[in-house]
MIMAR-207617 format. One record per residue (C-alpha): residue number from 1; residue in three letters; x, y, z. Coordinates in nm, 4 decimals, always signed. Example, Ala and Ser with C-alpha at 12.3 -4.5 7.8 and 13.67 -1.06 7.14 Angstrom:
// residues 2
[domi 1 ALA [+1.2300 -0.4500 +0.7800]];
[domi 2 SER [+1.3670 -0.1060 +0.7140]];
***
This chain:
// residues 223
[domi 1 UNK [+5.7164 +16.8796 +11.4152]];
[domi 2 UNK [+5.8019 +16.5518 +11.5950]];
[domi 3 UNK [+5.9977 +16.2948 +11.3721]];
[domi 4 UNK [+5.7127 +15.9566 +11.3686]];
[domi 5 UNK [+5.8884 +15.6824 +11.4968]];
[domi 6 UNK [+5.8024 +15.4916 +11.1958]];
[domi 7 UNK [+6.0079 +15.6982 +10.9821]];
[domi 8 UNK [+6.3540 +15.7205 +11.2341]];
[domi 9 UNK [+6.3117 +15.3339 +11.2214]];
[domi 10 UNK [+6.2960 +15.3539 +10.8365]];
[domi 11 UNK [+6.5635 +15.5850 +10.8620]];
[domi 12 UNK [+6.7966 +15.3992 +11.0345]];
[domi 13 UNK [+6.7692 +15.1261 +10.7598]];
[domi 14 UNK [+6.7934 +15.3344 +10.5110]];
[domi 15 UNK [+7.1571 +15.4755 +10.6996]];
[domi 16 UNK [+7.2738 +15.0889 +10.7839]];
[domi 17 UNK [+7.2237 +15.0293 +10.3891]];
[domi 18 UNK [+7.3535 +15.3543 +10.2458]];
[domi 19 UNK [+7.7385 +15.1236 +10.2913]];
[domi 20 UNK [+7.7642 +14.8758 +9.9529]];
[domi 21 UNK [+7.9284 +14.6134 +10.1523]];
[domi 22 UNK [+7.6226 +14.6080 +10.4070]];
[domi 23 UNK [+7.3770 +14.6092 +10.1298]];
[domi 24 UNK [+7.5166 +14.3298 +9.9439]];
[domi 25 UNK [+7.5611 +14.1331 +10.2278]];
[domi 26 UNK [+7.1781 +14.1632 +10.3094]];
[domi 27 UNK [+7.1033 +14.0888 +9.9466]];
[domi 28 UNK [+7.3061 +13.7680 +9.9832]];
[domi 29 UNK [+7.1063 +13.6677 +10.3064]];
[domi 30 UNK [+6.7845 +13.7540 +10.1693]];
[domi 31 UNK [+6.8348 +13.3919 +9.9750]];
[domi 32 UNK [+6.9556 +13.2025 +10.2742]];
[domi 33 UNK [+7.2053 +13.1938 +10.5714]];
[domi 34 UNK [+7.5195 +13.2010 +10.5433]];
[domi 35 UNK [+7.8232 +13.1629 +10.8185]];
[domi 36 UNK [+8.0321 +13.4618 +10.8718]];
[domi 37 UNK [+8.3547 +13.2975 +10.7682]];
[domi 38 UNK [+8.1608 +13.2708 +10.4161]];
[domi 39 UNK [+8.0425 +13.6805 +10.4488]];
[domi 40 UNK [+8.3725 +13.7438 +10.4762]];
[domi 41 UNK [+8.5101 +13.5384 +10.1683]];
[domi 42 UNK [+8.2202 +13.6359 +9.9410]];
[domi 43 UNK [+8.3530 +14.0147 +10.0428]];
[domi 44 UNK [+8.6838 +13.9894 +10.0596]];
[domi 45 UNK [+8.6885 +14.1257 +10.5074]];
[domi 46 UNK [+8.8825 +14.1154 +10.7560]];
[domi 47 UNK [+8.7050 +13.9208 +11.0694]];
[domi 48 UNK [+8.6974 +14.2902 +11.2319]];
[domi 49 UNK [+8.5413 +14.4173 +10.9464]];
[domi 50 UNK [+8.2956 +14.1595 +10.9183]];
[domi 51 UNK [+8.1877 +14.2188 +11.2928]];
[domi 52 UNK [+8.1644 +14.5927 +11.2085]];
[domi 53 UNK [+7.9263 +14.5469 +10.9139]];
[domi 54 UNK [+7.7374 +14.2958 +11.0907]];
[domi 55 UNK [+7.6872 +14.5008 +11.4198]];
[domi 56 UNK [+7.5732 +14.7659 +11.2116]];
[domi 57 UNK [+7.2659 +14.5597 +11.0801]];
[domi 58 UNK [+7.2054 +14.3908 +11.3689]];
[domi 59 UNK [+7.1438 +14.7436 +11.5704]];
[domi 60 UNK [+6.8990 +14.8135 +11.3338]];
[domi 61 UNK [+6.7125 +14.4593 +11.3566]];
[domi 62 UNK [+6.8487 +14.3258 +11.0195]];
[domi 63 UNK [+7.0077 +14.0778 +11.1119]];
[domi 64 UNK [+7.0837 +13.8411 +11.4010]];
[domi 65 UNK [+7.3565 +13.5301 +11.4253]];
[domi 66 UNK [+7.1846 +13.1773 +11.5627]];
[domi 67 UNK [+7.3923 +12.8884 +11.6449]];
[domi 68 UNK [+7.3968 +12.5763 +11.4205]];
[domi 69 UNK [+7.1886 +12.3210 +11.5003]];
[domi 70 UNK [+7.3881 +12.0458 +11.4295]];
[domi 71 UNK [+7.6871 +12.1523 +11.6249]];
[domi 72 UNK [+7.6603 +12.4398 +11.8297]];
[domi 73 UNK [+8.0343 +12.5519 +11.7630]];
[domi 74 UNK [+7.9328 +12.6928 +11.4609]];
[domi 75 UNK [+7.7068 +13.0234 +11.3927]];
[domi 76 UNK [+7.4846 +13.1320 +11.1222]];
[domi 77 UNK [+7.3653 +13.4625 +11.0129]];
[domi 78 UNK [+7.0252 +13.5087 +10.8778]];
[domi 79 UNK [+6.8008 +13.7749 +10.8444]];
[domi 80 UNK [+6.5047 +13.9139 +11.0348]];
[domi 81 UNK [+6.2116 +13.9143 +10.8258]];
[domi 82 UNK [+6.0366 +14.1789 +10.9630]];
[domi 83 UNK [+6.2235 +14.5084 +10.8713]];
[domi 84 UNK [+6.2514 +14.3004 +10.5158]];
[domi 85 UNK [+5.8957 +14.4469 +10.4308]];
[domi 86 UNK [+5.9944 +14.7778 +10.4452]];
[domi 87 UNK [+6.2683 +14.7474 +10.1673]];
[domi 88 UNK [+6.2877 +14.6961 +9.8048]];
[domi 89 UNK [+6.5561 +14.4625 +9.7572]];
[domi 90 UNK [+6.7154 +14.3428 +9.4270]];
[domi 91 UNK [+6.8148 +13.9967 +9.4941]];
[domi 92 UNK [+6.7219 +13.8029 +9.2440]];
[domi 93 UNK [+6.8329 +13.3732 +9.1625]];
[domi 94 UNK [+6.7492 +13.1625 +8.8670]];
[domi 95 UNK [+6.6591 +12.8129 +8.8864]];
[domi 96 UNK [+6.4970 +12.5619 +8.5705]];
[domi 97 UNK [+6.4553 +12.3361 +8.9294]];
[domi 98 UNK [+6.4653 +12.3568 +9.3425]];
[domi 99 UNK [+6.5947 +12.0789 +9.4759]];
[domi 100 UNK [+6.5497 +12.0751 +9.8661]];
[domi 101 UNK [+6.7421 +11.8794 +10.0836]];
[domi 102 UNK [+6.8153 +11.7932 +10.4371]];
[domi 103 UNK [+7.0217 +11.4856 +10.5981]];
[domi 104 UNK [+6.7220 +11.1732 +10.6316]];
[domi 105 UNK [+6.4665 +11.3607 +10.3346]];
[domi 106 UNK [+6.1708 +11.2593 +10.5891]];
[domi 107 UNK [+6.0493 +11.5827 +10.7103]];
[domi 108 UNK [+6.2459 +11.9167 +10.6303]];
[domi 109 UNK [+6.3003 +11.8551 +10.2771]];
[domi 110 UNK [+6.0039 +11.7291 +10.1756]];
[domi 111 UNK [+5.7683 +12.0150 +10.3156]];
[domi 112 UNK [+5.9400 +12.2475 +10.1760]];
[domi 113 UNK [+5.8652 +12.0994 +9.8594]];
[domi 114 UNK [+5.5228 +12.0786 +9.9352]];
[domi 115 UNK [+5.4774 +12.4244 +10.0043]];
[domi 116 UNK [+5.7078 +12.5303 +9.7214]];
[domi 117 UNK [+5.5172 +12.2955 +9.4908]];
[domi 118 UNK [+5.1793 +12.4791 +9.6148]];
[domi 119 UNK [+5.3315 +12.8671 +9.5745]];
[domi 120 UNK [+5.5507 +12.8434 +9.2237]];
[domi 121 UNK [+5.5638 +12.6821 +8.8718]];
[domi 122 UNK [+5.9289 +12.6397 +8.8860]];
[domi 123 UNK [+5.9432 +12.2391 +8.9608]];
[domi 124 UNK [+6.0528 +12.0857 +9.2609]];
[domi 125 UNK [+6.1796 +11.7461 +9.4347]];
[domi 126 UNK [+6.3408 +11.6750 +9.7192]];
[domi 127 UNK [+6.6493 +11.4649 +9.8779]];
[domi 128 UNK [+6.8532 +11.3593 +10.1710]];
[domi 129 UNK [+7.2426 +11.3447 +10.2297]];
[domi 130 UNK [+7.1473 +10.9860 +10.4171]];
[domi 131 UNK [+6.7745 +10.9468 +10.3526]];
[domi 132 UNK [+6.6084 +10.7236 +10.6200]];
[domi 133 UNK [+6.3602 +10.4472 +10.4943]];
[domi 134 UNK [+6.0455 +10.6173 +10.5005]];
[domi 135 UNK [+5.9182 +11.0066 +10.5376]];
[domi 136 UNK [+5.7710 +11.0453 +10.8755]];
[domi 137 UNK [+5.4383 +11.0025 +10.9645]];
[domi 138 UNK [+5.3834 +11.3562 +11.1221]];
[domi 139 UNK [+5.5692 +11.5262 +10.7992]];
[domi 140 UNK [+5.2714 +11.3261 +10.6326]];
[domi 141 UNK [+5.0053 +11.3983 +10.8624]];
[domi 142 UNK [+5.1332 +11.7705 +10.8723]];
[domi 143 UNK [+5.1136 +11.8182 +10.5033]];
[domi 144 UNK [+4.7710 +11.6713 +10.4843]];
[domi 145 UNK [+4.6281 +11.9399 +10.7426]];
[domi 146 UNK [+4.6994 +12.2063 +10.5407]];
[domi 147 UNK [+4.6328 +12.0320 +10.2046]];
[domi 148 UNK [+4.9831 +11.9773 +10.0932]];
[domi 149 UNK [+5.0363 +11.7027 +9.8423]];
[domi 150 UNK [+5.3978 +11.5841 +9.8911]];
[domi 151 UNK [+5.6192 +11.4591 +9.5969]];
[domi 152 UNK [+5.6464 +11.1323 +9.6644]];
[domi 153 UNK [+5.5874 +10.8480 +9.9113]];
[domi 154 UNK [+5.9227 +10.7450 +10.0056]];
[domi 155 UNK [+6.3382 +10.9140 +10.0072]];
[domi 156 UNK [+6.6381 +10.9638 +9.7597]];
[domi 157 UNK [+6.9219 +11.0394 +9.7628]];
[domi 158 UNK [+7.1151 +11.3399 +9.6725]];
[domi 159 UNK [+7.3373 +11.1843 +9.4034]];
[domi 160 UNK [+7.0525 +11.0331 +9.2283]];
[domi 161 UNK [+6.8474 +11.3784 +9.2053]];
[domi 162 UNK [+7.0415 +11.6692 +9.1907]];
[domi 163 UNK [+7.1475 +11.7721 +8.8841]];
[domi 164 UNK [+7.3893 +12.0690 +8.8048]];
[domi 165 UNK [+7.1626 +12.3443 +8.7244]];
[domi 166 UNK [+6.9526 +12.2868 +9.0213]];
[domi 167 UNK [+6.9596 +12.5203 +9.2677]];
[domi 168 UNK [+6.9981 +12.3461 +9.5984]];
[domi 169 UNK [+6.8403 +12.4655 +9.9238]];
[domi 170 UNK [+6.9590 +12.2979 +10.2181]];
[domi 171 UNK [+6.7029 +12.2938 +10.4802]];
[domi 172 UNK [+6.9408 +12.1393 +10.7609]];
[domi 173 UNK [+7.2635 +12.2526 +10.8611]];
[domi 174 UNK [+7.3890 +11.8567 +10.8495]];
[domi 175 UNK [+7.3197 +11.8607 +10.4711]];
[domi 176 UNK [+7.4622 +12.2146 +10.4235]];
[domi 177 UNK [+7.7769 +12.1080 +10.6044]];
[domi 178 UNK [+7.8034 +11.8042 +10.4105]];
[domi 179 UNK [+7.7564 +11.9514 +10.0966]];
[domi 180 UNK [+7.9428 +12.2345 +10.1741]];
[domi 181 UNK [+7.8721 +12.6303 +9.9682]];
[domi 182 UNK [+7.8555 +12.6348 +9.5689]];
[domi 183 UNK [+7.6991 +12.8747 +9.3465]];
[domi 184 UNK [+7.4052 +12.6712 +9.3159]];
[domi 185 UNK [+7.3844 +12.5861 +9.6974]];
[domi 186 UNK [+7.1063 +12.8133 +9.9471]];
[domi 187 UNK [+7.1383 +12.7502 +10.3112]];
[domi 188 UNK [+6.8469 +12.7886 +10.5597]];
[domi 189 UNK [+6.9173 +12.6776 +10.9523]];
[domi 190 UNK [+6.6284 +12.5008 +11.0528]];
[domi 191 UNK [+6.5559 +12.2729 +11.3383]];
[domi 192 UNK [+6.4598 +11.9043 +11.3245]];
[domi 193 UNK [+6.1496 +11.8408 +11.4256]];
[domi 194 UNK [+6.1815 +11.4840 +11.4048]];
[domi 195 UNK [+6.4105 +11.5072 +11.7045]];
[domi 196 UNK [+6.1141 +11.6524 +11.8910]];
[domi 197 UNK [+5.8015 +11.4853 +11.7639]];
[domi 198 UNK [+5.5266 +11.6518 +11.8359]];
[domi 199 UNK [+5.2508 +11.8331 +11.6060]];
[domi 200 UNK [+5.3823 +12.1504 +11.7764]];
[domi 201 UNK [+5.7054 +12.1512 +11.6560]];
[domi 202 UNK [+5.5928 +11.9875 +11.3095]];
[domi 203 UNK [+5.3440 +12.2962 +11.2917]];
[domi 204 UNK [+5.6554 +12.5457 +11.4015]];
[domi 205 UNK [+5.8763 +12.3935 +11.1314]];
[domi 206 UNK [+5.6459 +12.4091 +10.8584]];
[domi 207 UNK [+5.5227 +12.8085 +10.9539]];
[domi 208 UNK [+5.9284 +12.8808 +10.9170]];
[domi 209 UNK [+5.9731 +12.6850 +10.5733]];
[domi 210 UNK [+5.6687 +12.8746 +10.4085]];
[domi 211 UNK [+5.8047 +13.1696 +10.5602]];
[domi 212 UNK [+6.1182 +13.0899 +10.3821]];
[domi 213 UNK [+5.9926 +12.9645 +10.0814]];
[domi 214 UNK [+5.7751 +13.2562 +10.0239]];
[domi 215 UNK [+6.0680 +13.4962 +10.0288]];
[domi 216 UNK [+6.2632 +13.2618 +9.8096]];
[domi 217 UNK [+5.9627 +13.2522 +9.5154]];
[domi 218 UNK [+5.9284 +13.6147 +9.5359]];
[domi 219 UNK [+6.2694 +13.6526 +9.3700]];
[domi 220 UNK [+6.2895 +13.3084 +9.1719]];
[domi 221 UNK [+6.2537 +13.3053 +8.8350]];
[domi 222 UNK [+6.3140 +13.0502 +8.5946]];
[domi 223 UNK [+6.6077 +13.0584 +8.3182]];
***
């Protein structure tokens, strides 16, 4: 009988997973990106290592390693949502609040609240490292299209929301830089759409944060 291809493709996941160090590491990315250099602390690896494991799961489609987009120098690793769907993952995180957060707080950070807000009891704000004057029109207009009610009308700053329980998700790799990795602290690389702005890119950034924060609420829970 002829092997469905469906199943070798489940297979292979199955085989790139059946190694602890790959599985945690997918577990870790299934809450948000993370830059090899941090992999490869969180594990205790060698760089060689490291590119072993991470070849691995990127042959199978796991995984796939983007460039920052605040300074291209730097990588990021995320996963591949598709092949996600076909696993049962444990990850789980605990948070009594989501704080999100990106450098200005005008478009990233508070959409993502919005949808969050919309998809989860577990309360929400939003912040920026160096919040601008005013959220930007097309975050606004975006969010009224598809019947988001966002937080508030205007910014904050970080240091006069976050608390420590929070858990932090930085929706900008500025922020994430600035803030640099903590226990409490989820990276996801997303572009700025205000650097574009257009309703295209708006719409593009706000279909990868619900992607995002859909994941994220599956295995939130609060303390």
């Amino acid at each position: 009988m002829e092997v469905d291809a469906n199943l070798r493709d489940r297979a292979a996941l199955h085989r790139a997973l059946a190694d602890p160090v790959r599985l945690g590491i997918v577990e870790l990315l299934a809450v948000g990106d993370r830059a090899p250099g941090e992999l490869g602390q969180a594990f205790g690896l060698t760089s060689n290592l490291l590119a072993h494991h991470l070849k691995v799961l990127r042959e199978v489609g796991l995984v796939v390693r983007a460039p920052s987009y605040a300074d291209r120098r730097r990588a990021y690793v995320r996963l591949t949502p598709e092949p996600l769907d076909r696993l049962g993952l444990t990850a789980s995180v605990t948070a009594p609040r989501v704080v999100f957060v990106c450098t200005r707080n005008a478009a990233r950070s508070p959409l993502a609240a919005a949808v969050w807000s919309a998809r989860s009891t577990i309360p929400v704000t939003s912040a920026g490292t160096h919040p601008g004057p005013r959220l930007n029109p097309r975050a606004i207009s975006t969010a009224a299209r598809h019947g988001l009610r966002l937080g508030r009308d205007g910014t904050a700053h970080v240091r006069d929301v976050v608390e420590p329980d929070d858990l932090v998700v930085a929706v900008c790799d500025n922020a994430y830089e600035e803030l640099g990795p903590g226990d409490r602290r989820v990276h996801w690389s997303v572009p700025d759409p205000g650097a574009v702005d257009t309703d295209e890119i708006f719409e593009d950034v706000l279909a990868q944060l619900t992607e995002r924060v859909d994941r994220l609420v599956a295995i939130a829970s609060a303390p």
